[in-house]
C-alpha positions as CSV (number, residue, x, y, z in Angstrom):
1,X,20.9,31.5,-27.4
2,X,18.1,32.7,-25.4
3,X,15.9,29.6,-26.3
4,X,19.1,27.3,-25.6
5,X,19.4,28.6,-22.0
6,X,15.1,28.6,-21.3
7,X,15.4,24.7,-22.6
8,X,18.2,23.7,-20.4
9,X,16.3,25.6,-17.7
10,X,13.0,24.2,-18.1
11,X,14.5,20.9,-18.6
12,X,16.9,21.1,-15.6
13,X,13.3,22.1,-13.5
14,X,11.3,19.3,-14.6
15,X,14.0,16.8,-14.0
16,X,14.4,18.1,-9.8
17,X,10.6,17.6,-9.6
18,X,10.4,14.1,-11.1
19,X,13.8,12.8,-9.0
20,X,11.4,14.7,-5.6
21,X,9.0,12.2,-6.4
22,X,10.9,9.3,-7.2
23,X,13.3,9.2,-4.1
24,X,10.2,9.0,-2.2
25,X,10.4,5.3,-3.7
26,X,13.4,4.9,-2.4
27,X,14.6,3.5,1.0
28,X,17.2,5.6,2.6
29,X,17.9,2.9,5.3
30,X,21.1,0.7,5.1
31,X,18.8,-2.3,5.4
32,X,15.0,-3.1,7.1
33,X,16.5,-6.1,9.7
34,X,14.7,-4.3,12.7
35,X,11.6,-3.8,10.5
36,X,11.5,-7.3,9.5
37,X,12.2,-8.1,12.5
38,X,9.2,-5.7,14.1
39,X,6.6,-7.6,11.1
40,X,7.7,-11.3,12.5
41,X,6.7,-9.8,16.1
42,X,3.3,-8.4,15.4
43,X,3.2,-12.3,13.2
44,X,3.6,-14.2,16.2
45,X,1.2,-11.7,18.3
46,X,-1.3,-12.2,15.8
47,X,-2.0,-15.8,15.0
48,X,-2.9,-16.9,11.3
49,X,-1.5,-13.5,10.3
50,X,0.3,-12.8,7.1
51,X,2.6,-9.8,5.7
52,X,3.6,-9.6,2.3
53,X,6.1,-6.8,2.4
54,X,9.5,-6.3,0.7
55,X,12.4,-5.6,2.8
56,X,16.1,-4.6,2.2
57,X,18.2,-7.4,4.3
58,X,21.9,-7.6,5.0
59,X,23.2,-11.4,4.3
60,X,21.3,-13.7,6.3
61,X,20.3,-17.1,7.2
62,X,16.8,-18.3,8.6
63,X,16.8,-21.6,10.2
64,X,14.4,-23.1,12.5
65,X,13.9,-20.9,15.2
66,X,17.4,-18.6,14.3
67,X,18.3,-16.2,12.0
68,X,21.6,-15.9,11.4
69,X,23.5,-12.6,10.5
70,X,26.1,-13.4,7.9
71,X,28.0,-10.0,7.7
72,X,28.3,-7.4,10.2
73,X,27.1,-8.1,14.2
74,X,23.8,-5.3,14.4
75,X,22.0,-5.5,17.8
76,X,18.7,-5.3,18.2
77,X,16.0,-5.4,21.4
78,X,13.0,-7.3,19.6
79,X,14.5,-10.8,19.8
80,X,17.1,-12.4,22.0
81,X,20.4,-12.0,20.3
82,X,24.1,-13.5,20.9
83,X,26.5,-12.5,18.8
84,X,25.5,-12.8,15.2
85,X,22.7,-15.1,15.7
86,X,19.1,-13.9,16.2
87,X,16.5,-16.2,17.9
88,X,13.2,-15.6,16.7
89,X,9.9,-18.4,16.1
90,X,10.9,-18.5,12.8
91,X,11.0,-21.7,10.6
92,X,11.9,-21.5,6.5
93,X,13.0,-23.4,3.7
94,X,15.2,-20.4,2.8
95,X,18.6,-20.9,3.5
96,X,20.7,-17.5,2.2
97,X,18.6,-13.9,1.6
98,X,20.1,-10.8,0.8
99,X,19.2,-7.6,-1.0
100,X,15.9,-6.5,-2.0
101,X,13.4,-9.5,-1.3
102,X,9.7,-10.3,-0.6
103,X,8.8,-11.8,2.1
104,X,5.4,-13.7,3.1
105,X,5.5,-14.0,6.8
106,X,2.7,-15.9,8.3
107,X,2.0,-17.1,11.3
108,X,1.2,-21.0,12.2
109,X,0.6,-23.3,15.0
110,X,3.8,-25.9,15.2
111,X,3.3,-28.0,18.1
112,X,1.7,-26.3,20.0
113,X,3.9,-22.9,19.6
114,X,3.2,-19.7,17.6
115,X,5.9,-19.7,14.4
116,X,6.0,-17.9,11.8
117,X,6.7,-19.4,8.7
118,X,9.2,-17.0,5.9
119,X,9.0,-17.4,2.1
120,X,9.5,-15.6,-0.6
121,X,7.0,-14.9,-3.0
């Protein structure tokens, strides 16, 4: 009985340090629109800069020079914002993102403007 309880023990320990580690992996935010948001700024600051990153986004819509929340209104102080549409130098070819994706942001000259161009990779 001894050996039972020193197993379930030993087993129990080894299984609070390897979830310790492993929710370090994992984002606790609802979703990264600000920080998405934040890598498009420091995009269009930087010209012929790129970020590969993977974000966490609520349903959304990029169009050329918008971004349109499809869920909830969440306000924000990066961008100009009415309502639930957001209007950043963005252009895509994406038309509906949600979930867990990654992103290639990089920034371009399109006439004569800084944009910064959103794909997935």
């Amino acid at each position: 009985m001894n050996t039972y309880i020193l197993l379930s023990v030993g087993f129990l320990a080894a299984l609070a340090i390897a979830s310790t580690y492993s929710f370090s992996l994992i984002k606790y935010s609802e979703d990264d629109l600000e920080e998405s948001l934040r890598d498009i700024k420091v995009c269009e600051m930087n010209p012929y800069s790129t970020i590969i990153k993977t974000y966490h986004l609520p349903p959304m819509s990029i169009q050329d020079g918008r971004i349109i929340l499809l869920r909830n209104v969440r306000w924000q102080i990066i961008y100009p914002q009415q309502n639930n549409t957001i209007y950043a130098p963005t252009t895509s070819s994406l038309t509906y993102i949600r979930g867990y994706v990654r992103l290639n942001l990089t920034s371009i000259y399109l006439n004569d403007h800084i944009v910064v161009l959103v794909s997935r990779v």
